[in-house]
C-alpha positions as CSV (number, residue, x, y, z in Angstrom):
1,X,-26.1,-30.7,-82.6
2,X,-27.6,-28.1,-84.8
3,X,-27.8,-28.6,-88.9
4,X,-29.0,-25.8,-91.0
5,X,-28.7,-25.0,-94.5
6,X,-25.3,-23.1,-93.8
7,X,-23.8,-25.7,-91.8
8,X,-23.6,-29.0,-89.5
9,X,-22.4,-28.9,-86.3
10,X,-19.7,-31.8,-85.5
11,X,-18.4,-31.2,-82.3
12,X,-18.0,-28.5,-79.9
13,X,-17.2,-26.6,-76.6
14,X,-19.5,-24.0,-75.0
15,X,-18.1,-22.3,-71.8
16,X,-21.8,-21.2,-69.5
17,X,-22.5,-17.7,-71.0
18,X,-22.4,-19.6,-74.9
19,X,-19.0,-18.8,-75.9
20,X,-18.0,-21.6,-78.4
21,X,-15.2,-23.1,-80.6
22,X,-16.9,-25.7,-83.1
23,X,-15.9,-28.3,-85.6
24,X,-18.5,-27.4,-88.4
25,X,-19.0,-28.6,-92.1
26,X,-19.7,-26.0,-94.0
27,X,-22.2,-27.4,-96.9
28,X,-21.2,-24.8,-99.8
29,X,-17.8,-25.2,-99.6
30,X,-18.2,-29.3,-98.4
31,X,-15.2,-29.1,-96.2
32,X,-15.0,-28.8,-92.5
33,X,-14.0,-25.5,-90.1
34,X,-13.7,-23.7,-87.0
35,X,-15.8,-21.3,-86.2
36,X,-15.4,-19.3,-82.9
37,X,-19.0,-18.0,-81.7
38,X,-21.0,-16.5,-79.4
39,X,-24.5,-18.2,-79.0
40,X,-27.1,-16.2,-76.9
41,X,-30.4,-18.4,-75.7
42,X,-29.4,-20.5,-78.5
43,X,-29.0,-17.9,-81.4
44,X,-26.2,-17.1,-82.9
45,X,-25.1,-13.8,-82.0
46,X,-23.8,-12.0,-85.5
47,X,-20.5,-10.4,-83.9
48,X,-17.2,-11.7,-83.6
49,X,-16.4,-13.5,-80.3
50,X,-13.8,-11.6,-78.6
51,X,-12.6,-12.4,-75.2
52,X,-9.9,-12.3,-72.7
53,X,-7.0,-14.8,-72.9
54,X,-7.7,-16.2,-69.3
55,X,-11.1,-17.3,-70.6
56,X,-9.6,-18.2,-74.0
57,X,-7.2,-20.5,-72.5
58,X,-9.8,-22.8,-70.6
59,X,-12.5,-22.8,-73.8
60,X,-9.7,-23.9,-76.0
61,X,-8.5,-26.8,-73.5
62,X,-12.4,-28.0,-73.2
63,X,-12.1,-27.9,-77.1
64,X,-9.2,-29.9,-77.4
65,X,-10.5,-32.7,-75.1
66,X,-13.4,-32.6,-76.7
67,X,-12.1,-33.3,-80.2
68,X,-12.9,-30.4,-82.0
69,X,-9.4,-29.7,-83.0
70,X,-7.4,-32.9,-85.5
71,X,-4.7,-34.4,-84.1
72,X,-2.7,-33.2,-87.0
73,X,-3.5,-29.6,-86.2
74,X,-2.4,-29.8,-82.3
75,X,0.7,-31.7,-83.7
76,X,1.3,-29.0,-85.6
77,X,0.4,-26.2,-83.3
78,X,2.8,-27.8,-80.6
79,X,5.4,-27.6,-82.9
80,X,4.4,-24.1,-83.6
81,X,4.9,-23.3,-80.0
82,X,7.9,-25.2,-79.2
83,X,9.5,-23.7,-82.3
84,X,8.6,-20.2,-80.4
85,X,9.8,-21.0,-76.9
86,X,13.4,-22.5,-78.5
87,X,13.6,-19.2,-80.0
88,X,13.4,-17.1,-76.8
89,X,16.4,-16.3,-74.9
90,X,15.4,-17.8,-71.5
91,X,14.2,-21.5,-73.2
């Protein structure tokens, strides 16, 4: 897990070209965060990570079963998108 004087790495998933969603504690601010990264030969690359949703899909699922999201935020984000899908004509 890496620690620097930004932040601590908790927990996170890293698909094999170093795309990443992390549970990080930010020390400034002394609360914890996702941050969605990119990490070349183990630096961090300084641009957004932007990718297509059938490579989203599987990073977030390794994320999920690897604890970096609360329960309380997949509880909410399952009610989120079953809130959606009632919504939608052909639920």
């Amino acid at each position: 897990m890496r620690d620097t004087p930004y932040a601590r790495e908790i927990v996170s998933a890293t698909d094999s070209i170093g795309q990443s969603i992390e549970r990080i504690f930010v020390k400034e601010h002394e609360q914890e965060e996702i941050r969605f990264s990119w990490w070349k030969n183990g630096t961090l690359v300084i641009r957004p990570l932007d990718l297509p949703e059938s490579e989203l899909l599987p990073l977030m699922c390794d994320a999920i079963r690897k604890g970096v999201f609360t329960p309380s935020f997949l509880k909410g984000l399952h009610e989120a998108l079953y809130d959606i899908r009632k919504d939608e004509p052909d639920a």
